[in-house]
N, C-alpha and C positions, 0 to 999 in steps of 0.2 A: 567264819565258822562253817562247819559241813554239817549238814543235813540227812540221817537217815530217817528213812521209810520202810520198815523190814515187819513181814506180814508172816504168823507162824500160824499155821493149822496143825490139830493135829488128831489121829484116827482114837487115842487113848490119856487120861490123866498123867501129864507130864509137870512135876515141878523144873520151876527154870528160875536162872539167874541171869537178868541182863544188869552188865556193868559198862554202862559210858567209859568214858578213856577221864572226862573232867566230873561228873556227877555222881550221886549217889547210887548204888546198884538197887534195879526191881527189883524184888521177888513176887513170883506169882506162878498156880497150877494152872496148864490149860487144859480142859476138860475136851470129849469128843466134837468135833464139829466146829470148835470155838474156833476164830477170826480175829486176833487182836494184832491193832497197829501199834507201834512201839516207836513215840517220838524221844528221839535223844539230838544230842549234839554232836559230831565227829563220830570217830569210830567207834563198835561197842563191841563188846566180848558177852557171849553168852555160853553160860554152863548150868549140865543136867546129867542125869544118871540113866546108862541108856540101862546098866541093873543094878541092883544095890551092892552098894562095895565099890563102883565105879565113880570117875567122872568121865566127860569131854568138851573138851572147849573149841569154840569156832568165832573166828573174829567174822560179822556180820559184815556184806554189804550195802552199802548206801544204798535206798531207792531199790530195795529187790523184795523178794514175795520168797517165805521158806514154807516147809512143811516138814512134820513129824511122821515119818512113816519107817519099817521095818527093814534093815539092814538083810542080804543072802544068810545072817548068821543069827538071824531073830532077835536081835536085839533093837530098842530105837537109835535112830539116828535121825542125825538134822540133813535135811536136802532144799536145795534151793530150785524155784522153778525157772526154765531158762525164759528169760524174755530180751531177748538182743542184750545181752551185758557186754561190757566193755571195759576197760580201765576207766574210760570217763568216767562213765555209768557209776562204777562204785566208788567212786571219792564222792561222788555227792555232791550237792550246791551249797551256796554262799545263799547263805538268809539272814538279814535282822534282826537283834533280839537271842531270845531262848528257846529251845524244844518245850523248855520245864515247864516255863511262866508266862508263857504267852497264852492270853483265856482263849476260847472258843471263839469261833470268827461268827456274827453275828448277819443273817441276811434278813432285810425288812422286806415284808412279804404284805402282800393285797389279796385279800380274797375277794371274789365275785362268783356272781351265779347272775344266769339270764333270767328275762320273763316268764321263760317256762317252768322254772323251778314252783311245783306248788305248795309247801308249804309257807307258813310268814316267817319273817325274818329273823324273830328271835331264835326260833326252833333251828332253820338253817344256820342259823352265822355259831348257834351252839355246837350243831354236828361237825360244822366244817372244822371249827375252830379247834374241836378237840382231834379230829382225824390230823389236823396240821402239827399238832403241838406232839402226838404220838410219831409223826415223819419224824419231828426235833430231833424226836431223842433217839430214833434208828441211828440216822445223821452223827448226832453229835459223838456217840457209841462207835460208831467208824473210820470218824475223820475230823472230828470237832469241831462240826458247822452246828448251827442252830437256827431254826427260823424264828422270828418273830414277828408274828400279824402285828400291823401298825394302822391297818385301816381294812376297809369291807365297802363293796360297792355291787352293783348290778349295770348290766348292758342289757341293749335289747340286739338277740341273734335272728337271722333271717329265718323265717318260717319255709320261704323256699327252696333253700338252700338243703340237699341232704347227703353232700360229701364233707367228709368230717374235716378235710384238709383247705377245704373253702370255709368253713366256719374257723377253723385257725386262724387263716389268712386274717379275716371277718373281724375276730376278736382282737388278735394283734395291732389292728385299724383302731376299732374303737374302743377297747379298754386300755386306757394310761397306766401304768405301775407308779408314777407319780401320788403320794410321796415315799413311797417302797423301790426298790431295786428290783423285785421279781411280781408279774403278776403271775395268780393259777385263779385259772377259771374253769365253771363246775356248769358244763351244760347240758339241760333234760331237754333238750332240742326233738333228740330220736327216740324210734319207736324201737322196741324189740323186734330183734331181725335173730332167725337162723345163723348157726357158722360162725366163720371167724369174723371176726369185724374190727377195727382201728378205735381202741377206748382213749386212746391217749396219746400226746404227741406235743413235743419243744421243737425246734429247729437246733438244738445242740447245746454246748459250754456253756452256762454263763449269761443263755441268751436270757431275756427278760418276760417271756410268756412262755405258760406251760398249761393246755388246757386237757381238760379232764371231762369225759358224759359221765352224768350222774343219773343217767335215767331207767336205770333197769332193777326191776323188784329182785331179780333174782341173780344179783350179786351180792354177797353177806359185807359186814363192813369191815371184818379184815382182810377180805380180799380186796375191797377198797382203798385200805389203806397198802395192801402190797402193790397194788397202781399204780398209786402215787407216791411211793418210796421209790419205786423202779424210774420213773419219770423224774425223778429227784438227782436219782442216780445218775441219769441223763447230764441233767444240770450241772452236777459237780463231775464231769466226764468220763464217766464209765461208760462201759460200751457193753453189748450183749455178752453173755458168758453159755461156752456150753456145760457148764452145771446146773444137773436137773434142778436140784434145793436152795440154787441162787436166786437172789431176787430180780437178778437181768437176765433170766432165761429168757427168750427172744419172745415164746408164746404164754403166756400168762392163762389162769381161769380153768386149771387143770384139778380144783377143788381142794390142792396142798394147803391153801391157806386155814380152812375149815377143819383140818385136824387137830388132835388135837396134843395138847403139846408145841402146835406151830409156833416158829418164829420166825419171820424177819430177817433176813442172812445176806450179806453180802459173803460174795466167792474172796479170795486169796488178792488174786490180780486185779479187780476193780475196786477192792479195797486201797489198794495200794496207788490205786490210779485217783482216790477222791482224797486219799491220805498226803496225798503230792500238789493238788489241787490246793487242799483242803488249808495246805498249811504257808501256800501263796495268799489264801485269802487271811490269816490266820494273824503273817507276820510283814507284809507288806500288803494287805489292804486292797489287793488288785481289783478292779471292776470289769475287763474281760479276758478273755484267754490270750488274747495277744500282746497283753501286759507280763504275762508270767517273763520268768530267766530264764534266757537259753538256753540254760543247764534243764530247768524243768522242760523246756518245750522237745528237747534231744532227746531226753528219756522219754516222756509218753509216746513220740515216734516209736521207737523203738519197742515201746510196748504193745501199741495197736498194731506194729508190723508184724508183731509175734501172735497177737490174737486174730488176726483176721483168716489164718488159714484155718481154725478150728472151726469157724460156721464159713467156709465156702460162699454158703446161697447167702448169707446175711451181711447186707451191705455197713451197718453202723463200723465197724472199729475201720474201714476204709475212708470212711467217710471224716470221720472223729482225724486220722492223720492226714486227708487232704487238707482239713481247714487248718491243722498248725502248717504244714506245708507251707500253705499259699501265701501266710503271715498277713494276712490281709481282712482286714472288716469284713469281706462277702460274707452269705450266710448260705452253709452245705443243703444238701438236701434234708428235709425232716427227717426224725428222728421219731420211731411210733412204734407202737405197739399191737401188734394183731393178736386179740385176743378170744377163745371160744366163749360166745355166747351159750348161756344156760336154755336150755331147751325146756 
Protein backbone atom coordinates (compact mmCIF):
# COMPACT_ATOMS: atom_id res chain seq x y z
CA UNK A 1 0.00 0.00 0.00
CA UNK A 2 1.15 3.78 -0.56
CA UNK A 3 1.66 6.15 1.85
CA UNK A 4 0.51 9.78 1.69
CA UNK A 5 1.79 12.61 3.77
CA UNK A 6 0.12 15.87 2.25
CA UNK A 7 0.30 19.04 4.58
CA UNK A 8 -2.39 21.95 3.81
CA UNK A 9 -2.11 25.51 5.13
CA UNK A 10 -4.02 27.85 4.64
CA UNK A 11 -4.28 32.03 4.76
CA UNK A 12 -8.54 31.78 5.18
CA UNK A 13 -11.55 29.20 6.35
CA UNK A 14 -11.59 26.67 3.77
CA UNK A 15 -13.95 23.61 3.77
CA UNK A 16 -12.40 20.59 2.08
CA UNK A 17 -12.98 17.18 1.15
CA UNK A 18 -10.39 14.58 1.26
CA UNK A 19 -11.30 11.16 -0.53
CA UNK A 20 -8.86 8.17 -0.34
CA UNK A 21 -9.01 6.17 -3.57
CA UNK A 22 -10.08 2.82 -0.89
CA UNK A 23 -11.55 4.89 2.46
CA UNK A 24 -14.01 6.83 3.59
CA UNK A 25 -13.77 10.67 2.66
CA UNK A 26 -12.75 13.62 5.56
CA UNK A 27 -14.52 16.37 5.77
CA UNK A 28 -13.10 19.20 7.68
CA UNK A 29 -12.70 23.40 7.51
CA UNK A 30 -9.32 24.64 7.75
CA UNK A 31 -9.13 27.75 9.59
CA UNK A 32 -6.16 30.62 9.28
CA UNK A 33 -2.75 29.38 10.05
CA UNK A 34 -3.94 25.82 10.68
CA UNK A 35 -1.26 22.81 9.69
CA UNK A 36 -3.08 19.65 9.29
CA UNK A 37 -1.26 16.19 8.22
CA UNK A 38 -3.66 14.05 6.42
CA UNK A 39 -2.82 10.22 6.87
CA UNK A 40 -4.64 8.16 4.17
CA UNK A 41 -3.57 5.12 2.06
CA UNK A 42 -2.79 5.44 -1.81
CA UNK A 43 -3.90 8.14 -3.61
CA UNK A 44 -6.44 10.82 -2.45
CA UNK A 45 -8.60 13.39 -4.26
CA UNK A 46 -9.29 16.46 -2.58
CA UNK A 47 -12.18 19.05 -3.26
CA UNK A 48 -13.20 22.57 -2.17
CA UNK A 49 -14.93 25.58 -3.48
CA UNK A 50 -12.33 28.13 -4.47
CA UNK A 51 -16.25 30.39 -4.55
CA UNK A 52 -19.59 29.27 -4.05
CA UNK A 53 -21.22 27.72 -6.99
CA UNK A 54 -17.83 26.27 -7.70
CA UNK A 55 -15.87 23.00 -7.25
CA UNK A 56 -12.19 21.87 -7.92
CA UNK A 57 -10.60 18.86 -7.70
CA UNK A 58 -6.80 17.85 -7.27
CA UNK A 59 -5.43 14.47 -6.99
CA UNK A 60 -2.76 14.91 -3.97
CA UNK A 61 0.77 13.83 -3.92
CA UNK A 62 2.31 11.42 -1.70
CA UNK A 63 4.85 12.71 0.75
CA UNK A 64 4.24 16.62 -0.27
CA UNK A 65 3.38 19.89 1.75
CA UNK A 66 0.30 22.04 -0.05
CA UNK A 67 -1.02 25.39 0.81
CA UNK A 68 -4.20 27.42 0.32
CA UNK A 69 -3.39 30.70 -1.17
CA UNK A 70 -5.04 33.16 -3.90
CA UNK A 71 -5.04 32.39 -7.54
CA UNK A 72 -3.90 36.10 -10.30
CA UNK A 73 -7.78 35.82 -10.41
CA UNK A 74 -8.65 36.11 -6.60
CA UNK A 75 -10.05 33.16 -6.11
CA UNK A 76 -8.42 30.01 -3.75
CA UNK A 77 -6.66 27.63 -5.07
CA UNK A 78 -4.55 24.71 -3.89
CA UNK A 79 -0.64 24.91 -4.44
CA UNK A 80 1.91 22.67 -3.53
CA UNK A 81 5.32 23.63 -2.12
CA UNK A 82 8.14 22.51 -4.34
CA UNK A 83 10.60 20.38 -2.36
CA UNK A 84 12.69 18.11 -4.90
CA UNK A 85 9.41 16.11 -6.28
CA UNK A 86 9.65 13.44 -8.50
CA UNK A 87 7.65 10.70 -9.83
CA UNK A 88 9.21 8.63 -7.09
CA UNK A 89 8.48 11.05 -4.63
CA UNK A 90 4.68 11.05 -5.38
CA UNK A 91 3.76 7.31 -5.49
CA UNK A 92 4.64 7.24 -1.97
CA UNK A 93 6.05 4.31 0.14
CA UNK A 94 5.01 0.85 1.06
CA UNK A 95 4.02 0.66 4.91
CA UNK A 96 2.34 -2.03 7.06
CA UNK A 97 -0.82 -1.92 8.25
CA UNK A 98 -3.38 1.18 7.83
CA UNK A 99 -3.13 5.13 7.67
CA UNK A 100 -6.76 4.83 9.34
CA UNK A 101 -6.03 2.34 12.29
CA UNK A 102 -2.83 2.40 13.26
CA UNK A 103 -2.90 4.29 17.02
CA UNK A 104 -0.19 6.80 17.80
CA UNK A 105 3.31 5.65 18.07
CA UNK A 106 4.11 5.76 21.64
CA UNK A 107 8.00 6.97 22.80
CA UNK A 108 8.89 5.95 26.64
CA UNK A 109 10.71 8.85 27.88
CA UNK A 110 13.00 9.46 31.25
CA UNK A 111 13.08 12.51 32.92
CA UNK A 112 15.92 13.91 34.88
CA UNK A 113 17.11 16.98 36.45
CA UNK A 114 20.78 17.50 37.97
CA UNK A 115 21.74 18.42 41.56
CA UNK A 116 21.43 21.73 40.97
CA UNK A 117 17.90 21.69 40.40
CA UNK A 118 16.52 23.41 43.81
CA UNK A 119 13.38 22.61 44.30
CA UNK A 120 12.24 18.76 45.94
CA UNK A 121 11.23 16.27 43.88
CA UNK A 122 7.73 16.26 44.08
CA UNK A 123 7.39 19.80 42.93
CA UNK A 124 9.96 19.07 39.93
CA UNK A 125 8.95 15.76 38.62
CA UNK A 126 5.10 17.75 38.82
CA UNK A 127 6.42 20.66 36.50
CA UNK A 128 8.29 18.61 34.36
CA UNK A 129 5.84 16.01 34.13
CA UNK A 130 3.14 18.25 33.06
CA UNK A 131 5.44 20.46 30.55
CA UNK A 132 6.19 16.69 28.87
CA UNK A 133 2.80 15.49 28.68
CA UNK A 134 1.71 19.30 26.96
CA UNK A 135 5.01 18.44 24.17
CA UNK A 136 2.54 15.02 23.79
CA UNK A 137 0.00 16.60 22.63
CA UNK A 138 1.90 19.40 20.23
CA UNK A 139 3.45 16.06 18.99
CA UNK A 140 0.66 13.87 18.68
CA UNK A 141 -1.56 16.89 16.91
CA UNK A 142 1.31 16.86 14.04
CA UNK A 143 2.48 13.53 13.55
CA UNK A 144 0.90 11.09 16.01
CA UNK A 145 3.77 10.59 18.35
CA UNK A 146 3.14 10.69 22.01
CA UNK A 147 5.38 10.61 24.83
CA UNK A 148 5.21 8.86 27.80
CA UNK A 149 7.24 9.22 31.19
CA UNK A 150 7.93 5.74 32.31
CA UNK A 151 10.35 6.84 34.98
CA UNK A 152 12.35 10.11 36.51
CA UNK A 153 15.90 10.07 37.83
CA UNK A 154 18.58 12.62 38.73
CA UNK A 155 22.59 12.93 37.59
CA UNK A 156 25.01 14.84 39.25
CA UNK A 157 26.54 17.63 36.23
CA UNK A 158 29.97 19.06 36.58
CA UNK A 159 30.03 22.11 38.61
CA UNK A 160 33.17 23.09 36.41
CA UNK A 161 32.03 22.53 33.39
CA UNK A 162 30.38 25.82 31.73
CA UNK A 163 30.07 24.90 28.00
CA UNK A 164 26.67 23.67 27.38
CA UNK A 165 28.00 21.19 24.75
CA UNK A 166 30.28 19.44 27.34
CA UNK A 167 27.51 19.03 29.78
CA UNK A 168 25.62 17.25 26.86
CA UNK A 169 28.46 15.11 26.15
CA UNK A 170 28.51 14.73 30.29
CA UNK A 171 24.96 13.81 30.42
CA UNK A 172 24.88 11.50 27.45
CA UNK A 173 27.83 9.47 29.68
CA UNK A 174 26.09 9.49 32.70
CA UNK A 175 22.29 9.33 32.34
CA UNK A 176 20.89 5.90 30.81
CA UNK A 177 17.44 6.24 29.05
CA UNK A 178 17.16 2.60 30.34
CA UNK A 179 14.16 1.64 30.81
CA UNK A 180 12.81 4.44 28.12
CA UNK A 181 13.89 4.99 24.57
CA UNK A 182 14.59 8.73 25.10
CA UNK A 183 16.24 10.47 27.89
CA UNK A 184 15.48 14.75 28.35
CA UNK A 185 17.35 16.25 30.82
CA UNK A 186 16.58 19.66 32.67
CA UNK A 187 19.82 21.30 33.97
CA UNK A 188 20.07 24.52 36.36
CA UNK A 189 23.78 24.08 35.93
CA UNK A 190 24.19 27.93 34.65
CA UNK A 191 23.84 31.22 35.60
CA UNK A 192 22.12 33.96 33.68
CA UNK A 193 24.28 35.26 31.14
CA UNK A 194 23.61 38.34 28.50
CA UNK A 195 22.87 37.39 24.64
CA UNK A 196 22.37 34.53 22.85
CA UNK A 197 23.12 31.53 24.55
CA UNK A 198 22.72 27.44 23.62
CA UNK A 199 19.22 26.49 25.88
CA UNK A 200 19.01 23.25 24.34
CA UNK A 201 20.47 20.61 22.14
CA UNK A 202 20.15 16.55 20.72
CA UNK A 203 22.69 15.33 18.51
CA UNK A 204 19.66 14.74 15.88
CA UNK A 205 16.94 11.87 14.71
CA UNK A 206 15.96 9.55 17.06
CA UNK A 207 19.01 10.04 18.99
CA UNK A 208 18.42 9.13 22.75
CA UNK A 209 19.28 12.26 24.89
CA UNK A 210 17.94 15.60 24.53
CA UNK A 211 18.89 18.02 27.22
CA UNK A 212 17.41 21.13 28.22
CA UNK A 213 18.80 24.40 31.11
CA UNK A 214 16.19 24.93 33.31
CA UNK A 215 17.79 27.65 34.99
CA UNK A 216 16.62 31.00 34.26
CA UNK A 217 13.82 33.05 36.14
CA UNK A 218 13.17 34.88 33.30
CA UNK A 219 11.79 32.44 30.85
CA UNK A 220 7.95 32.01 31.36
CA UNK A 221 6.75 28.32 30.91
CA UNK A 222 5.45 28.52 27.74
CA UNK A 223 8.33 29.55 26.41
CA UNK A 224 9.64 26.59 28.04
CA UNK A 225 7.58 24.47 26.64
CA UNK A 226 8.26 25.96 23.06
CA UNK A 227 12.02 24.69 23.80
CA UNK A 228 11.23 21.64 24.25
CA UNK A 229 8.67 21.11 21.43
CA UNK A 230 11.38 22.55 19.06
CA UNK A 231 13.94 20.13 20.50
CA UNK A 232 11.35 17.44 20.14
CA UNK A 233 10.98 18.65 16.79
CA UNK A 234 14.73 17.75 16.40
CA UNK A 235 13.93 14.32 17.58
CA UNK A 236 11.41 13.43 15.15
CA UNK A 237 13.51 15.26 12.31
CA UNK A 238 12.61 18.54 11.56
CA UNK A 239 15.02 20.86 10.80
CA UNK A 240 15.18 24.69 11.20
CA UNK A 241 12.48 26.57 9.34
CA UNK A 242 12.49 30.14 8.14
CA UNK A 243 8.97 30.95 9.42
CA UNK A 244 9.01 33.63 11.82
CA UNK A 245 5.66 31.75 13.81
CA UNK A 246 7.25 28.32 13.54
CA UNK A 247 8.30 26.46 16.33
CA UNK A 248 11.83 25.59 14.43
CA UNK A 249 12.73 29.11 13.83
CA UNK A 250 16.48 28.70 14.42
CA UNK A 251 16.51 31.69 17.19
CA UNK A 252 13.87 31.19 19.91
CA UNK A 253 13.12 33.71 23.07
CA UNK A 254 11.71 36.40 20.87
CA UNK A 255 8.76 36.78 23.70
CA UNK A 256 6.10 35.07 20.72
CA UNK A 257 5.41 32.62 23.21
CA UNK A 258 4.04 35.06 25.93
CA UNK A 259 1.18 36.32 23.67
CA UNK A 260 -1.49 36.08 23.82
CA UNK A 261 -3.56 33.73 21.87
CA UNK A 262 -0.11 31.92 21.31
CA UNK A 263 0.22 28.58 20.16
CA UNK A 264 2.58 26.12 19.36
CA UNK A 265 2.83 25.60 15.34
CA UNK A 266 4.73 23.65 13.43
CA UNK A 267 5.54 25.24 9.60
CA UNK A 268 4.09 23.06 6.42
CA UNK A 269 7.41 21.23 5.55
CA UNK A 270 8.65 20.04 9.03
CA UNK A 271 5.36 18.88 9.65
CA UNK A 272 5.50 16.80 6.81
CA UNK A 273 8.97 15.86 7.70
CA UNK A 274 7.76 14.49 11.55
CA UNK A 275 4.49 13.16 9.64
CA UNK A 276 6.96 10.91 7.53
CA UNK A 277 9.01 10.11 10.38
CA UNK A 278 6.22 9.97 12.49
CA UNK A 279 4.38 7.26 10.73
CA UNK A 280 7.75 4.83 10.39
CA UNK A 281 7.58 4.84 13.99
CA UNK A 282 3.82 4.49 13.81
CA UNK A 283 3.60 1.45 11.58
CA UNK A 284 6.82 -0.45 11.64
CA UNK A 285 8.17 0.37 15.07
CA UNK A 286 11.59 1.69 13.88
CA UNK A 287 14.19 2.59 16.59
CA UNK A 288 16.62 4.69 14.52
CA UNK A 289 16.60 6.65 11.45
CA UNK A 290 18.61 4.16 9.52
CA UNK A 291 15.86 1.71 9.91
CA UNK A 292 13.31 3.87 8.12
CA UNK A 293 12.55 2.58 3.77
CA UNK A 294 14.30 3.85 1.37
CA UNK A 295 11.47 5.34 -0.09
CA UNK A 296 11.29 7.46 3.20
CA UNK A 297 15.08 7.98 3.49
CA UNK A 298 14.83 9.39 -0.62
CA UNK A 299 12.33 11.75 0.37
CA UNK A 300 13.59 13.67 3.35
CA UNK A 301 16.89 13.98 1.25
CA UNK A 302 15.11 15.54 -1.05
CA UNK A 303 13.45 17.69 1.35
CA UNK A 304 16.37 18.91 3.58
CA UNK A 305 17.97 19.46 0.02
CA UNK A 306 15.31 21.85 -0.66
CA UNK A 307 15.40 23.50 2.82
CA UNK A 308 18.69 24.20 3.36
CA UNK A 309 19.16 26.93 0.88
CA UNK A 310 16.41 29.07 2.70
CA UNK A 311 18.83 29.66 5.95
CA UNK A 312 22.14 29.62 4.14
CA UNK A 313 24.07 30.52 7.56
CA UNK A 314 22.17 27.52 9.34
CA UNK A 315 23.79 24.48 9.18
CA UNK A 316 20.72 21.78 10.59
CA UNK A 317 18.76 20.67 7.28
CA UNK A 318 22.59 19.98 5.87
CA UNK A 319 23.47 18.24 8.51
CA UNK A 320 19.96 16.25 9.01
CA UNK A 321 20.77 14.94 5.02
CA UNK A 322 24.52 14.21 5.61
CA UNK A 323 23.52 11.68 8.29
CA UNK A 324 20.82 9.90 5.97
CA UNK A 325 23.54 10.05 3.32
CA UNK A 326 26.08 8.43 5.16
CA UNK A 327 23.54 5.49 6.08
CA UNK A 328 25.62 4.92 8.87
CA UNK A 329 25.34 4.74 12.90
CA UNK A 330 27.88 8.06 13.25
CA UNK A 331 26.37 10.87 15.00
CA UNK A 332 26.23 14.57 12.90
CA UNK A 333 27.19 17.47 14.41
CA UNK A 334 24.56 18.80 17.32
CA UNK A 335 21.76 20.04 16.80
CA UNK A 336 20.86 23.44 19.29
CA UNK A 337 19.49 26.10 19.70
CA UNK A 338 20.78 29.74 20.39
CA UNK A 339 18.58 31.37 22.13
CA UNK A 340 18.06 35.39 23.50
CA UNK A 341 18.55 35.44 26.98
CA UNK A 342 16.04 37.92 28.95
CA UNK A 343 17.89 40.85 30.17
Amino acid sequence: MRKNDDTVETPGAVPIQVKPVAAVAQVMTLNPRDVVPLFVDGRAQVTFAPRRGETKQYVLAANSAYYFGQAADGRIDLKQIGLGDDRASAEGRTLPGRAATAPSAVIPVKILVDEEEPARQPLWERRLRQRVEAASAVLDQYCRVQLKIVTVGTWDSDDATNDFFATLAEFEREAKPFPAQLAIGFTSQYQVVRGRVHLAGTRGSLHSHILVREWSQHITEPERLELLVHELGHFLGASHSPERDSVMRPVLGNRQAVRKGFQVRFDPVNTLVMAMVGEELRRRRIQRLADMTDGSKRRLMQIYAALAPTLPDDPAASQFLQRINRQTRQLPAYHDIPVASER
